[in-house]
N, C-alpha and C positions, 0 to 999 in steps of 0.2 A: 322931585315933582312938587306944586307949589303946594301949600298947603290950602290954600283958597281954591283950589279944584275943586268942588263941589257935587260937579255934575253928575247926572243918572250913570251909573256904570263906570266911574273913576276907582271905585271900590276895588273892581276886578282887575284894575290892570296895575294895582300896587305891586310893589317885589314879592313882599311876602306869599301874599295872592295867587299870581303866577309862579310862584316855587312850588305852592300845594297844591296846585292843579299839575305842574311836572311829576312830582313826586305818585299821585296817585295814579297818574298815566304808568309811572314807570312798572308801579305795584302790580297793576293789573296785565301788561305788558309778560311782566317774570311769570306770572299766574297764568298765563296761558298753555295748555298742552296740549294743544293740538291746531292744525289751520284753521279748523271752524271759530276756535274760541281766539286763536289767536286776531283773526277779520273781527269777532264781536268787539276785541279791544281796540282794535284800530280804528274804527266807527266810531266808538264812546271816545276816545282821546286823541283821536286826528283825522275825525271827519269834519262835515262841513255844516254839524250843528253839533261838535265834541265844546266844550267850554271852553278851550285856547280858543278855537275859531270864532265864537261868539263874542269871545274878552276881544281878539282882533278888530269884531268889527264898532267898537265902543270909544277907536284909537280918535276917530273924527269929531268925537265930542271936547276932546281934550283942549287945552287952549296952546296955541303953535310952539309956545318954546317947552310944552312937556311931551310932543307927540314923538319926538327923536327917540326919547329915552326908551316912552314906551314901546316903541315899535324894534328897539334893540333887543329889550329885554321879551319880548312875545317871538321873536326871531330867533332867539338864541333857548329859548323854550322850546318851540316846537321841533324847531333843530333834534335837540336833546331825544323828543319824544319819537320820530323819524328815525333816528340812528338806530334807538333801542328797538322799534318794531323792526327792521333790517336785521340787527344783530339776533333779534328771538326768531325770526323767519327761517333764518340758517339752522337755528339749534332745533327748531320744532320739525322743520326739515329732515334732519337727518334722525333726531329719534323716532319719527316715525317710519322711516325706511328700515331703520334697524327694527324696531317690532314686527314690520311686514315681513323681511327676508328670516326672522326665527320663527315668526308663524308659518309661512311659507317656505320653509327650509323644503329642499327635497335629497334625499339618501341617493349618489348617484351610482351607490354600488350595489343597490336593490335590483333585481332582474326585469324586465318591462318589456309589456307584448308589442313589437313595434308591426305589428301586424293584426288583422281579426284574427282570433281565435278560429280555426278548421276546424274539424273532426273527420273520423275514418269515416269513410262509405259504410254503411250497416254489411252491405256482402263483402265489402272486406273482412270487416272483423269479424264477420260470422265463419268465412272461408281460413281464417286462422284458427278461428275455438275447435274447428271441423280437424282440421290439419292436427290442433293440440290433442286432439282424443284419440285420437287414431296414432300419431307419434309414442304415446302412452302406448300404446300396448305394443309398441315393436315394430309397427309397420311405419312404410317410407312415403314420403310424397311426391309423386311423378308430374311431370308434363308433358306437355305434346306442342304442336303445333296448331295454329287452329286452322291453317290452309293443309287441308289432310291432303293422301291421293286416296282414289276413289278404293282401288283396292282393301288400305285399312282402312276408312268407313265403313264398307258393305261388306266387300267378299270376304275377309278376313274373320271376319262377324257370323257366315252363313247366312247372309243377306244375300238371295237371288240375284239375278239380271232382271225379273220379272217382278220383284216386290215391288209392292206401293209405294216404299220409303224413299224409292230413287227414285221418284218421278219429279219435274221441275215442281208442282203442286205443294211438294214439301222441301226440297232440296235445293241450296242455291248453287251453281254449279258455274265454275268460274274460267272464263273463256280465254284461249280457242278450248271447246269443248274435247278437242284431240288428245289434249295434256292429262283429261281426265282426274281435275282436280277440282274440288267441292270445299265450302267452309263446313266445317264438323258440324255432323247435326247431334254429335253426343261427343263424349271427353271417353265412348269404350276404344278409338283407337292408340290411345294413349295405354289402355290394357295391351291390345295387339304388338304396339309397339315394344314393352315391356315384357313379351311373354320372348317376342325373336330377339333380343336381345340377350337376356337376362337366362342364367342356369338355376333352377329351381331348387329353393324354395320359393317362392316370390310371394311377399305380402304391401300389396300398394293402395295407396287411397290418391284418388285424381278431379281434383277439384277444376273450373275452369268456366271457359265461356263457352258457348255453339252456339248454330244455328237454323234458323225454321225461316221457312216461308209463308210467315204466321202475318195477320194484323197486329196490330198496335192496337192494343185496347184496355179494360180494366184487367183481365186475365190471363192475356197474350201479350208477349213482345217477340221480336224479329231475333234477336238477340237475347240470351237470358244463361244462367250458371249451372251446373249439375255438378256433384259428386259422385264418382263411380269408385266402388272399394273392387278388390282382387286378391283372391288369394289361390295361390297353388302350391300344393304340397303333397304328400302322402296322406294316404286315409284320411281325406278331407271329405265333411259329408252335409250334409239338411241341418241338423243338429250343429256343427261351428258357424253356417251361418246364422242359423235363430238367435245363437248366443251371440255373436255380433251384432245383429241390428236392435236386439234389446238393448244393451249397454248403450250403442251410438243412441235411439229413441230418448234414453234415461237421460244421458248428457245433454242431450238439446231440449227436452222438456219437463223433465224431473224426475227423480226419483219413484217407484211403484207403475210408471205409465207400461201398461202392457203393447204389445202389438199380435198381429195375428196374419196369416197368409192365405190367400186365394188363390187357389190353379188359377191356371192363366199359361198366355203361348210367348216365346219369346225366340226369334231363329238361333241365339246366341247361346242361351240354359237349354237345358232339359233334367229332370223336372224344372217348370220355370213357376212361379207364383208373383199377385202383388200383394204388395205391405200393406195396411191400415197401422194406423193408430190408434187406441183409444182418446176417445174425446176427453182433451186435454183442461178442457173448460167445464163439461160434467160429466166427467169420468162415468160415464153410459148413466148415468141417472133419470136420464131425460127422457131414455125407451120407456115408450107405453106411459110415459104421466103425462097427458096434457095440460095438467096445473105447474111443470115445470117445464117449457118449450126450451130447445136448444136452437138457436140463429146456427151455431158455430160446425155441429154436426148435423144441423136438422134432424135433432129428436132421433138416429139413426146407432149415433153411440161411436160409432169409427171414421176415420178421415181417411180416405187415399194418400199414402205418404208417397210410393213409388213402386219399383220391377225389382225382381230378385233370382237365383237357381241359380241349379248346380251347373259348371260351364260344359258346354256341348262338347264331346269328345269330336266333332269335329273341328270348333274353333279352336282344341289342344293339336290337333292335328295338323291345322291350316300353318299353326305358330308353332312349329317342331316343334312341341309335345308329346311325349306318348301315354297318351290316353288311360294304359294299360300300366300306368306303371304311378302317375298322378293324377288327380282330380282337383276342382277347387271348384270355390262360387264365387257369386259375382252379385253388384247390388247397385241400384244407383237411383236419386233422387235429385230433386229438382232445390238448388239452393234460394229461391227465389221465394218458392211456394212454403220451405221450410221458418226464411223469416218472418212470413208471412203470419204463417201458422203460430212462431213464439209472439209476436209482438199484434196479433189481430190487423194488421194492414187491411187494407179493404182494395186498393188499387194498384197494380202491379206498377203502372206510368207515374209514381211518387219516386220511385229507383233510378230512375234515368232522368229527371226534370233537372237534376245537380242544385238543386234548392240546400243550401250547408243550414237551413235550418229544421228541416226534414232527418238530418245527418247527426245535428246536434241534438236533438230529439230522442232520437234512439243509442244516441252514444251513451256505450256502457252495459247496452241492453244486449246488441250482439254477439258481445267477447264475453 
């Protein structure tokens, strides 16, 4: 280049010049670790106000026989600088993929819910804990069917032809009417069933569905679960059953919870009585203080758990039984009303809405 080149900006496009302006491209180019910083260097040293492009546009001042050289040497510069952002693109490229996939590593032999999480239905696992306490002491778990014939429903039972029980009002009774077949309005033909089968000793507990020809409401469903216990044996009397429904009581609401029995008519027992509870929330504290009110028993001290008695030497009769030679009792409550009662529910149409998060709720609390 001549040496009388003078002009504003010939300085910049000397060799030397143009080398240090490569050189520091290249510096900052290496010094990039990441795409963000790597675009900041591509801006500062090969954008379109980086100093090669500026030195570029200085090439017109030159005088014509030195614009060749220059424009060789600023071409084969930026060249230079071009390759090297290319070559660091790939490399900042792939070390960043490589930090993403070990930060993002996943274990593919870890186990993973490829589903929502469920949970049991509350009367299921309450119908199992029921099942587990009763298994515990020896006795078996029965079933039935729930399309009974009318027979073991009623008559088996000492249930008249004239009771109220078998009127349609309560009974749903399943046609042609001729067949004389009903949905269970309780799980005791499951006992009936078990007595004509079965050679005594018999000790069953019989959990399950029935049915009413109830509303649908906070208190009532159409549909709803009962356990009935059974026992027959020798000298069986008032006394083994007290001592069984205390223990079942204990196991479903804790230890010390007492219960207590009311006469009462039942066509199936004689003597027959119903259960209470003691108030499981103020263990009767509540009678007669009205500075401590009870919602839960209404200040009254005891809840209605269910029906109980000694079984009727007629229904040992009806299920060839002899009367005279065995006795037992019988008991039965509403599984619905007992969740009820552990977990304070307030609406019985929470059980059948199939909401899993009503289910998840009480999982845990059941079993």
């Amino acid at each position: 280049m001549s040496a009388e080149n003078s002009q504003p900006g010939a300085d910049a496009l000397r060799p030397e010049a143009i080398e240090q302006l490569v050189t520091d491209a290249l510096a900052a180019i290496a010094a990039a670790d990441s795409t963000a910083a790597l675009k900041d260097a591509r801006l500062a040293h090969a954008g379109d106000r980086s100093p090669l492009a500026l030195a570029n546009r200085t090439i017109g001042s030159l005088a014509p026989a030195d614009r060749k050289q220059a424009g060789q040497l600023l071409g084969a510069a930026r060249g230079r600088v071009q390759q090297a952002l290319a070559a660091r693109a790939e490399q900042v490229e792939a070390e960043e993929l490589t930090r993403t996939l070990a930060q993002e590593a996943v274990d593919v032999t870890l186990p993973v819910d490829l589903h929502p999480t469920g949970a049991i239905h509350p009367i299921t696992g309450l119908i199992d804990l029921i099942s587990d306490v009763f298994v515990g002491m020896g006795w078996e778990v029965a079933e039935g069917p729930e399309l009974e014939a009318e027979w073991l429903n009623f008559d088996a039972l000492n249930i008249g032809p004239d009771h109220p029980a078998r009127g349609e009002s309560d009974t749903l009774f399943v046609e042609p009417l001729s067949n004389h077949l009903v949905m269970r309005t309780h799980t005791s033909p499951v006992q009936a069933r078990a007595m004509l089968t079965r050679e005594p000793p018999i000790y069953i507990v019989c959990p399950g569905k029935v049915y009413r020809a109830d509303e649908f409401d906070a208190t009532h469903l159409p549909v709803f679960h009962q356990v009935e216990g059974l026992a027959i044996d020798k000298g069986i009397s008032l006394a083994h059953l007290r001592g069984t429904l205390d223990h079942f009581a204990q196991a479903m609401f804790g230890a010390g919870l007492r219960t207590r029995m009311r006469p009462h008519y039942f066509p199936f027992t004689e003597p027959s009585a119903e259960v209470d509870l003691e108030c499981f929330v103020c263990r009767g504290e509540s009678v007669g203080n009205p500075d401590q009110p009870c919602r839960t028993c209404k200040s009254e001290g005891w809840i209605e758990w269910g029906g109980c008695g000694v079984v009727n030497p007629r229904v040992l009769r009806a299920c060839g039984i002899d009367p005279d030679v065995y006795s037992g009792f019988a008991f039965g409550m509403g599984i619905d009303r007992t969740l009820m009662f552990r977990n304070n529910a307030a609406d019985l149409r929470d059980l059948v809405e199939g909401d899993a998060r009503f289910s998840r709720m009480l999982k845990g609390v059941a079993r």
